[in-house]
N, C-alpha and C positions, 0 to 999 in steps of 0.2 A: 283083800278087803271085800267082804260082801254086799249086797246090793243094800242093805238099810244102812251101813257104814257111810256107803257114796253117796247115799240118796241124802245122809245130813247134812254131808262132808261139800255139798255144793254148794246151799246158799253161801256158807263162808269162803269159799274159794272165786263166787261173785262179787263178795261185798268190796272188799278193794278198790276195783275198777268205780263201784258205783256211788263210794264213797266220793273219790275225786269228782266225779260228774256231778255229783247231788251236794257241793259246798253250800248252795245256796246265795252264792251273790250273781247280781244279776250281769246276763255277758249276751253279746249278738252275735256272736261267734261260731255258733254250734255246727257240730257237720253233722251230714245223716246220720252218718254210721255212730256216731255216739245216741242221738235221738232213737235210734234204733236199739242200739244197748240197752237203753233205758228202758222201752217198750215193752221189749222180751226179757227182761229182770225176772226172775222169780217173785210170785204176787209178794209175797210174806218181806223182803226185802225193799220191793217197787214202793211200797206201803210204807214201810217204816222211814226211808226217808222223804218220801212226800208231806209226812206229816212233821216231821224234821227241821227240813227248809220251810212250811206252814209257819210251825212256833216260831223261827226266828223271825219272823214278819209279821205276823199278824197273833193279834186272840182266837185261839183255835175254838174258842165257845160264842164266838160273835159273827153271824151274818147280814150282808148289804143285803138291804131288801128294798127291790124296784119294784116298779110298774110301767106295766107296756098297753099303751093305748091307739089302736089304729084308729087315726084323724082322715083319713080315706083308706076306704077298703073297695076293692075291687076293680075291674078295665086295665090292668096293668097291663102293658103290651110282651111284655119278657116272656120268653120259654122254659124258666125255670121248672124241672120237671118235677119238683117238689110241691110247686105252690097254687093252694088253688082259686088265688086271688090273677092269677093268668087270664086273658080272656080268650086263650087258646082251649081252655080246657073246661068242659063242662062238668064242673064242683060245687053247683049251689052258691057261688059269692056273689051276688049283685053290685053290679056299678053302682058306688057311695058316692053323692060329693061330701067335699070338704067339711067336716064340722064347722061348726060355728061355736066361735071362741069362749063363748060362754058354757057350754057344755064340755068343754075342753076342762075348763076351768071345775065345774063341779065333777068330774072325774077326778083332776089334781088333789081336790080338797079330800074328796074321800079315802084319793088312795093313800092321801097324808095319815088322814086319820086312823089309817090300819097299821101306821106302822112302817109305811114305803119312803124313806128316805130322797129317792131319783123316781124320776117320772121323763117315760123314753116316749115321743110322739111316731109314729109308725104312718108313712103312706106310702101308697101302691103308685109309683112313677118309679120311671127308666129313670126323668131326673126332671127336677121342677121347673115350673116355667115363672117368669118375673111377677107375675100376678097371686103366683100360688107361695113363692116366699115371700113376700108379706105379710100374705098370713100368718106363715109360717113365724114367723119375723113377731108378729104381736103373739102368738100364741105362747114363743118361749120366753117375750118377755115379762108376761103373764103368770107363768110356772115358775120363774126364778123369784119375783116377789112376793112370791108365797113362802121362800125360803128352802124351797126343795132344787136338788140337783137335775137339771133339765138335760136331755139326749133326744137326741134328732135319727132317723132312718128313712132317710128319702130320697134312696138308689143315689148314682151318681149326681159329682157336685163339679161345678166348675171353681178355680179357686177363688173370685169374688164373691162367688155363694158363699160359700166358706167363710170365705172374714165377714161375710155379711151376717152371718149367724153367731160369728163369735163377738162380733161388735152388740149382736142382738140379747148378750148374755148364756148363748148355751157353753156348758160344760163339757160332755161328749155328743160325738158323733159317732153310730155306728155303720158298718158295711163290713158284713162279713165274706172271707175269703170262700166260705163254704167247701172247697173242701183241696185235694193235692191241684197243682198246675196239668199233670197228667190225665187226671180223670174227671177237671172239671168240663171238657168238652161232650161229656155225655151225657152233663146235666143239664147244659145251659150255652145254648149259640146265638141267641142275639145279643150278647156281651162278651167281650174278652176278659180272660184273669189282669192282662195288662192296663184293662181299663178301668178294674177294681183295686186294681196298685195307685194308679194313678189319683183315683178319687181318695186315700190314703194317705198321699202326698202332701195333696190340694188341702187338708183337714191337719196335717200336720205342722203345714206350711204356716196356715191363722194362727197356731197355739191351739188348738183346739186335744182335747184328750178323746185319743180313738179307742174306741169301743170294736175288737173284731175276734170272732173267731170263726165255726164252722159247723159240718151237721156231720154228721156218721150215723151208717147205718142208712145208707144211697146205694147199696150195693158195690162200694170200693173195697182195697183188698187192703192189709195191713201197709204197706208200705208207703199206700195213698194218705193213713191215718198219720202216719209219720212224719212225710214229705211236707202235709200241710201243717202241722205241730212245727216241723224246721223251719217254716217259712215265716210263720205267727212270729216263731222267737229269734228271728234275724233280722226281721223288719228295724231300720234305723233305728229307732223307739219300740220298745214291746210296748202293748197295749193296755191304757189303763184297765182295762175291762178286758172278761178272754169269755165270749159264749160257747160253752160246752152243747150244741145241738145232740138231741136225739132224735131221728126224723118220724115224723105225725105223716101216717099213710091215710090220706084224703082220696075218698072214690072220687073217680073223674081225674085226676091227675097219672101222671105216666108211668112213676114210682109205685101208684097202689100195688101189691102183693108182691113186692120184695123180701126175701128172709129177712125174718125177725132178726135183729141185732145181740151179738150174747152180752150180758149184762156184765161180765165181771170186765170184759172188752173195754166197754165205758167205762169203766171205773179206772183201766188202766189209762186212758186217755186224758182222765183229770189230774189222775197223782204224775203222768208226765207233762201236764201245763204247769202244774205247779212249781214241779221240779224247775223248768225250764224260763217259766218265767214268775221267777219267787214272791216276785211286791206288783204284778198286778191281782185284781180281783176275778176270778176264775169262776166263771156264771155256772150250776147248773140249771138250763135253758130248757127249749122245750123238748117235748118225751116222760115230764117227769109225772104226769097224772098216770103212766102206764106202768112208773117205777112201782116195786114196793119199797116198804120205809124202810126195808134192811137193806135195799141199792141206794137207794138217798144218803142213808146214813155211813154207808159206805164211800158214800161219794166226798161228804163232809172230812169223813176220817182222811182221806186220798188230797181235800187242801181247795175243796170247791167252798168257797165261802160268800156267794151271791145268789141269790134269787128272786124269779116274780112273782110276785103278789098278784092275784085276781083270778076270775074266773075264766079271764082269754088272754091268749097269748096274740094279737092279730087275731086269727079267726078259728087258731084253734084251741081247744080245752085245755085250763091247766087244773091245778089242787084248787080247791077253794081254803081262803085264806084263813078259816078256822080248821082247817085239819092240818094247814101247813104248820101252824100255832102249835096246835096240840102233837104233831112227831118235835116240832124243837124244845116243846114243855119234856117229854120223852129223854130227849139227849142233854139237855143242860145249857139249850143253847139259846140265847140271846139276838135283837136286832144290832144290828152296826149303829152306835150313833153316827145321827145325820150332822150337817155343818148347821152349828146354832144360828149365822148370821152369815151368808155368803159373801157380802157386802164389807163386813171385819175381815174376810178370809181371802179377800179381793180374786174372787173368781166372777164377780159381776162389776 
């Protein structure tokens, strides 16, 4: 057999193995080594059932479209070497206090009006103190009677925080893993991974729907991309929400000038969230104002069917939300409806 014979003759001596893997019903089950299979698929196969298990679950021409608004930015004490909302690291973020719930508020309404379904509140704490959820506390109650789905990011929670927020009417909560158990030590030491487990728990334990995934492109190696993919989708619960990070190199932070991330890399990363966890909502997250619209659109085809709206992610750049418009006018593609009445749908 000659070398163009074998070279057809492979992806179908793949697909087997990866048909089993790729049914598409959802399981916690996964080991590496299948997670890994799936990784290293041939693109042309990884693809076709990403989009596979996609249709069976969702409208492949429809995406969730949020909004993420940071309610304090800056003074965070964490060493996250990504972020430059750190006060370790000199990035330009000034110590923000808290909004004030009114301007919270016409943020909400606007980024209704564009189209943003979920509205995620974002502050810069290790984890809040009794005076700051309160706030916290009216702000989401605030965003749910607008009828938009509300999500909280406010580093670690204890489990009363927790029901305190779910009692408050939010929807999800995120915290993400950011990235494998192995190599999250070299991004981040004044937290442990077991104490982002925990806060996971504490959010699952109220009812609350978690919001998690992670960043690539930190300088981890493939296995780390994996590890944390395996972890996401063994978690007791996969998450209703899965953020697909691309990491935003900020001067002043410790990551600036890390090789660039290969793009089609990402793309494999989403078509195996999808794979692996079929009927959560699979974010493409930040990184994407650096995409072009044929990785975007790659990324959609691969089973990502969430994104933010606006012109900042936190603090850093994303599309503005009429170019985001004009690639889905492009592809055929559609917002998710939002919940017409949360209240009928008894999430409040």
């Amino acid at each position: 057999m000659d070398g163009a014979q074998q070279s057809q003759k492979q992806p179908t001596d793949q697909s087997p193995a990866l048909d089993t893997l790729a049914a598409g019903e959802p399981r916690t089950d996964w080991t590496v080594e299948e997670v890994r299979t799936l990784y290293t698929a041939p693109f042309a196969d990884l693809m076709h059932f990403a989009q596979t298990v996609h249709r069976k679950h969702f409208d492949p021409n429809q995406v969730q479209i949020s909004t993420l608004l940071s309610v304090k930015t800056g003074g965070c004490p964490e060493d996250c070497s990504y972020c430059p909302q750190s006060i370790r690291y000199e990035a330009g973020i000034d110590n923000e206090p808290l909004m004030e719930l009114e301007t919270v508020l016409e943020n909400a309404r606007a980024a209704k009006a564009q189209g943003a379904t979920r509205f995620c509140m974002g502050a810069a704490w290790r984890s809040p103190k009794p005076k700051q959820m309160d706030k916290i506390v009216d702000m989401v109650q605030a965003v749910s009677d607008l009828g938009m789905e509300t999500c909280a990011t406010l580093g670690m929670l204890q489990p009363d925080q927790a029901q305190q927020l779910k009692d408050a009417g939010l929807d999800y909560y995120n915290h993400n893993l950011d990235t494998s158990e192995n190599y999250y030590k070299q991004i981040i030491t004044t937290r442990t991974y077991k104490h982002r487990l925990d806060t996971l728990q504490s959010v699952r334990n109220a009812g609350l729907k978690v919001c998690c995934g992670g960043i690539v492109g930190m300088g981890e190696n493939e296995i780390d991309r994996v590890e944390l993919l395996h972890t996401l989708a063994t978690l007791p619960e996969h998450p209703g929400s899965v953020p697909i990070n691309q990491l935003v190199q900020v001067e002043g932070t410790p990551l600036k000038g890390t090789d660039s991330f290969d793009p089609i890399d990402f793309v494999r990363t989403i078509a195996v969230a999808r794979i692996l966890m079929p009927t959560s909502h699979v974010r493409l997250s930040a990184g994407r104002e650096e995409m072009t619209d044929e990785t975007q659109a790659l990324c959609f085809l691969a089973g990502a069917n969430s994104i933010f709206y606006g012109e900042k992610l936190l603090t850093t750049a994303n599309p503005a939300a009429d170019a985001d418009r004009a690639l889905m006018a492009r592809l055929g593609i559609e917002p998710e409806p939002g919940p017409a009445c949360k209240s009928e749908a008894g999430t409040h």
